[in-house]
N, C-alpha and C positions, 0 to 999 in steps of 0.2 A: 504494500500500500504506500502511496506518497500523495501529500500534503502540498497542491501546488500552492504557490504564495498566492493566489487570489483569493485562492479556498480556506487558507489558514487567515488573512487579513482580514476575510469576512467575520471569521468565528473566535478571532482572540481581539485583548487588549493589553497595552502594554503596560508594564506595573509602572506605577507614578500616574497615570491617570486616573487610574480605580484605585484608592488611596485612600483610608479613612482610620481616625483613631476609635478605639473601640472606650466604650464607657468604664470607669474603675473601679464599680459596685460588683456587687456577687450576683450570681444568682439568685440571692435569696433576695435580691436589693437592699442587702447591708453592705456598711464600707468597709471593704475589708480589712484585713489586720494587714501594716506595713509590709508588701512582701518585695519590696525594694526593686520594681522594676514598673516600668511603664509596655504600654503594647501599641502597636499599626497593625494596620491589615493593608496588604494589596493584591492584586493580581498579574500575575508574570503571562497569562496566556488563557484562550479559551478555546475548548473545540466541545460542540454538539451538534450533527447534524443530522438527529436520526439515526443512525450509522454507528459511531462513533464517540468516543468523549477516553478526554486523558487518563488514567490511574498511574499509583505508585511514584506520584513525582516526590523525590528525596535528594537531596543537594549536598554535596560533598565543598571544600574550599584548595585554592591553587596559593599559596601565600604570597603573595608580592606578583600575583601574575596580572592584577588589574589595574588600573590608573592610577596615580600616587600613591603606587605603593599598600595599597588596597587590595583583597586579595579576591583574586575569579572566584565567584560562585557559579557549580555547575552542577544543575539537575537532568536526571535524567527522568523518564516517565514512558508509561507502555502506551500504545493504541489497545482500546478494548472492544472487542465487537458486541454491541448493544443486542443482537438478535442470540446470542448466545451467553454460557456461562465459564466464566475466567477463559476466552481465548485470547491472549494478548498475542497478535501476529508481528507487530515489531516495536523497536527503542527507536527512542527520539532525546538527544540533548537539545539543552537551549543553556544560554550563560548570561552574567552579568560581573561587568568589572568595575560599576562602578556606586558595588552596595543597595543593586536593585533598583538606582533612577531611571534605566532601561534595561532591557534584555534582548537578546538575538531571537528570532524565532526558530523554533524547534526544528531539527532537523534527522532526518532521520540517520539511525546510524548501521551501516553496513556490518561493521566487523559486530557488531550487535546482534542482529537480525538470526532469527528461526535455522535452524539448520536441517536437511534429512539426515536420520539414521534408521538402522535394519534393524530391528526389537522382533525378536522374535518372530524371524522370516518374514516381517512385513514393513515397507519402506515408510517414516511417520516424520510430520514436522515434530521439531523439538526446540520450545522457547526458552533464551533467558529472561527470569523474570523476578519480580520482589525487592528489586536490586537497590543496592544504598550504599551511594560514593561515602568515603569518609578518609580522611587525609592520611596518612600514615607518616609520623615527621622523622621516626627514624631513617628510611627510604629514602625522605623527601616524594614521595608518590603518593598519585590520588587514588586509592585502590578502591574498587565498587565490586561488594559479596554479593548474591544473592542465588536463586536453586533456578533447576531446570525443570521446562513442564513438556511431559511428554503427550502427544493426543492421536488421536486419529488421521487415519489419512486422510478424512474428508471434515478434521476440527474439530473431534470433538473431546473434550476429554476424557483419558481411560482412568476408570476408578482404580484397577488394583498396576502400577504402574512405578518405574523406577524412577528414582530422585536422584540427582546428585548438586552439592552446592558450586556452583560455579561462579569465576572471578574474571575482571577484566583490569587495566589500569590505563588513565586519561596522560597523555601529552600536554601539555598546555602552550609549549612552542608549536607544535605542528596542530594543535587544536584536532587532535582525532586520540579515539580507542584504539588499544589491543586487542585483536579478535578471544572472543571469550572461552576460558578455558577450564574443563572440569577441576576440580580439587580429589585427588587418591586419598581414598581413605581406607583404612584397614579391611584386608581380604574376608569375604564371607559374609551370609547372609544378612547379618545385624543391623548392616549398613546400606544395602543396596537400595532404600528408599530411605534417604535422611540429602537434606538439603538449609541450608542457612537463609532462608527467604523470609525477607521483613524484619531481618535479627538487628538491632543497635550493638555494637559489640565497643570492646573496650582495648586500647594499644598499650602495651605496657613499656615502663621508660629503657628497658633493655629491647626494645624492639619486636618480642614479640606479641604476639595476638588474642585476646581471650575472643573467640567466636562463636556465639547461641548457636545451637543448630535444633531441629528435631528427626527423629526417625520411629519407623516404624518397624519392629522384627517381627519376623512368621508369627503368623496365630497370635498377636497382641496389638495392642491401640499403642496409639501415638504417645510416644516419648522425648522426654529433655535433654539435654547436656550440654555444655561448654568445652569446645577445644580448645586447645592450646595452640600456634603454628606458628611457625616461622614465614617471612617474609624478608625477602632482598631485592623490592623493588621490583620484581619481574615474575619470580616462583610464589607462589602460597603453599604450604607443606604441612602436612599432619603432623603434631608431634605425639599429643596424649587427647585424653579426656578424660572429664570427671565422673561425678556422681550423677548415673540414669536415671533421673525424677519419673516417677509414673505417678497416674489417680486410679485406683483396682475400682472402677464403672464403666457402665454398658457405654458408654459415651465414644467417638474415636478419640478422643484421649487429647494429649494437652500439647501446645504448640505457637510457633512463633513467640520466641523468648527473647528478650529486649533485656543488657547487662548493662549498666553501669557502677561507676569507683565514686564514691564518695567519705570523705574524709577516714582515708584507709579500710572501708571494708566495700564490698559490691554486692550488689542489688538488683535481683534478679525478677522481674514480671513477667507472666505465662499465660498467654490463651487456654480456656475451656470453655464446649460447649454452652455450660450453665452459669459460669460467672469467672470471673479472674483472680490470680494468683498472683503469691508473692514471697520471697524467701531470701535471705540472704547468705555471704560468706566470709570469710576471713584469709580468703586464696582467688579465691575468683572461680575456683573447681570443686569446691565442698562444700554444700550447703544445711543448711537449717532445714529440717520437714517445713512440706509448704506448709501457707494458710492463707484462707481468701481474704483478698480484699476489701476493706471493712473500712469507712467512716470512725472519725475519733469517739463518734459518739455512740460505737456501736453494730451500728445500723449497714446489712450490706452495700457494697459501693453500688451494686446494680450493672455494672458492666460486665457485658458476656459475649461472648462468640465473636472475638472478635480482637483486635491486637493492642495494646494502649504501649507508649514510650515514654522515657527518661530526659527531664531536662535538670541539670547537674548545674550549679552554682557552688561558689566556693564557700558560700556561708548557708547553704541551704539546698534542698533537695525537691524538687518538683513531678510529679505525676502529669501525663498528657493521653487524655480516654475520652469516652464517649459511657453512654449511661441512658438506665431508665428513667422516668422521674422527672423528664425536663419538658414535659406538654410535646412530647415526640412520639405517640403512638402510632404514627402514619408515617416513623421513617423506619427503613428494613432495620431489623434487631436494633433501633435506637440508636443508630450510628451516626448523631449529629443530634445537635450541635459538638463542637469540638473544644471540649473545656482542658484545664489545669489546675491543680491544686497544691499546696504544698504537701509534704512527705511528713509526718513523724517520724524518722528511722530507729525509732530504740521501739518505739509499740507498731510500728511497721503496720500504719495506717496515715489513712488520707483527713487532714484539718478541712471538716469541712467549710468553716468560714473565711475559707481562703481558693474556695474553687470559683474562677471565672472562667467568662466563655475568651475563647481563643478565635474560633471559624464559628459565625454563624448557622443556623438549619434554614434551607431552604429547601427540605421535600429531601435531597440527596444526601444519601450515605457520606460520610466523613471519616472513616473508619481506618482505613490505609495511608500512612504519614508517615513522615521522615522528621526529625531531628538535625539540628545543623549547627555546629560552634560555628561561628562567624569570627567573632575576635573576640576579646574579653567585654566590649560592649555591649555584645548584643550574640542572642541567639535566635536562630529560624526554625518556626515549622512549618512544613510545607505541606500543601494536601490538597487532592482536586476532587471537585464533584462528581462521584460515582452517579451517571443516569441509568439507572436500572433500580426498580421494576420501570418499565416504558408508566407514562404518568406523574413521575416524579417533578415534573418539570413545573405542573402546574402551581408549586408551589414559590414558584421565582427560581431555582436554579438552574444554570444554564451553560454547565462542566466550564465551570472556572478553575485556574491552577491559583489556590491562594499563598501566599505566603505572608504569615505571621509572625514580626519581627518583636522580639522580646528586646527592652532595651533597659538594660541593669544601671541604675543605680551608682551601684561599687563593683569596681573593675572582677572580672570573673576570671581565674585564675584557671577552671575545670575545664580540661579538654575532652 
């Protein structure tokens, strides 16, 4: 598929124009307690045309690669086919050097794009997809994780199907990808459906890698763990893993696991069917028995099925989800609006008079989002209106790529 620029100028707009501050009440419409940051909201791009609309856009940074010294922000994001479910046919980057007053428009990327291979004597496209640049500063390289989706030959996708996580890494002098490449992981069957898609993962300051991934072994649901890997710029490599999290219910089990470091210990959140998880460690590979996500007060968070992420501040710890409870019964599983709250980390709960909205509901899912250290001023969330169920629209969305600039206060120190 390609995006000619008539057809993209008609359905996007460029950030700095759609540009607005967002209110600094809660949702409860109390003020909330000092959480030392202000918010924008803009839009980097739009595509809806029936057809089509953007997912998974997540932004990675190039340091010193944009205008004074400013560094390239570069999201990448799937095409999703509206008449179907999760076929992403191809990637598209788009960038900005100069902190989001403009952006290139999206373009699509070849060494990205679907590949054929033979699975089991039959010839199948096979996407990169979930994907999420994030800088890697030992390397000096932008390296973007995410898993592979195997389908049918005629699109559609196979339920009981192999996984593997796959990587690429960004140029930012020649402005192009490395064609993307599996990640080996240990021989045998444990592994042959386990993939890093939608993970936040964490760089350790010896260079290597803590990486969320899940999988699936024979005859059981879906499981957790964090590797470990090496990286030098070019290879990604297994080294170990940790502790395999399961929930022993009829459910397919638990997934897309989002890591972050905060002030020496990491903090692990997990998709389930029924509601969301949370556990922490004191290695980045050995954790605490989960427990679900819960209100200071209590009271379940409501978020389920579905992925929530970490925004990490040097004096504080932030949650970014989606939820029941917010006059959203008419969005698929609640996935919108797109709120934040802060963390308690020792009762490893959410303060609830500190959750505001992020991405407005407009009828479309919000659910699929990236996280972005920008610099120590500010951090990014990125997220685009899912239009699916077809109808969503009438509710004013119209697959915007938003980005929500968090802008700190005191200098943020957490990368």
């Amino acid at each position: 598929m390609h995006l000619s620029r008539r057809s993209f100028l008609a359905s996007s707009a460029i950030a700095g124009i759609s540009t607005f501050s967002i209110s600094p009440r809660t949702l409860s419409g109390e003020e909330p307690q000092d959480a030392g940051y202000s918010k924008e909201l803009g839009v980097a791009a739009r595509l809806f045309d029936g057809k089509q609309c953007w997912v998974h856009p997540r932004a990675g940074i190039v340091p010193g690669a944009g205008r004074d010294d400013a560094p390239r922000v570069v999201m990448t994001m799937n095409t999703l086919d509206l008449d179907c479910s999760d076929v992403f046919k191809a990637m598209y980057d788009l960038h900005t050097d100069d902190l989001g007053k403009s952006w290139t428009e999206p373009r699509q990327r070849l060494a990205l794009a679907p590949r054929t291979e033979v699975i089991e004597g039959v010839e199948r496209p096979v996407s990169a997809s979930d994907f999420w640049p994030t800088w890697h500063a030992a390397s000096k390289t932008l390296l973007g994780t995410g898993h592979s989706i195997v389908y049918t030959p005629d699109w559609k996708v196979v339920p009981n199907r192999p996984r593997h996580t796959v990587y690429a890494t960004y140029n930012a002098t020649r402005d192009d990808w490395s064609p993307w490449r599996k990640l080996q992981m240990p021989a045998g069957p444990k592994f042959a459906k386990a993939g890093a898609g939608c993970t936040q993962r964490v760089d350790e300051s010896d260079g290597t890698i803590l990486l969320p991934f899940y999988f699936q072994p024979p005859d059981s649901n879906s499981q957790v763990s964090v590797m470990r890997c090496s990286f030098d710029g070019r290879e990604l490599r297994y080294l170990e893993h940790g502790d395999e999290l399961r929930v022993e219910d009829a459910t397919r089990g638990i997934g897309e696991p989002s890591l972050v470091t905060h002030q020496g210990r990491y903090y692990l959140t997990i998709r389930h069917n029924q509601r969301a998880y949370v556990t922490r460690s004191d290695d980045g590979l050995h954790f605490e028995p989960l427990q679900s996500w819960k209100f200071d007060d209590g009271a379940d968070l409501g978020s389920y099925n579905t992925q929530a992420h970490w925004v990490a501040h040097t004096d504080a710890l932030f949650l970014v989800y989606t939820r029941r409870g917010l006059d959203n019964d008419h969005v698929f599983r609640h996935r919108a609006p797109l709120v934040m709250a802060q963390v308690d980390p020792d009762r490893l709960c959410v303060i609830r008079a500190t959750e505001q909205p992020l991405v407005p509901e407009r009828g479309a899912r919000l659910g699929n989002f990236g996280v972005t250290h920008v610099s120590p001023k500010e951090t990014w969330v990125t997220v685009a209106e899912w239009m699916q169920p077809r109808g969503c629209e009438k509710h004013g969305s119209d697959g915007s790529v938003y980005v929500a600039r968090i802008r700190w206060k005191r200098p943020n120190q957490s990368a």
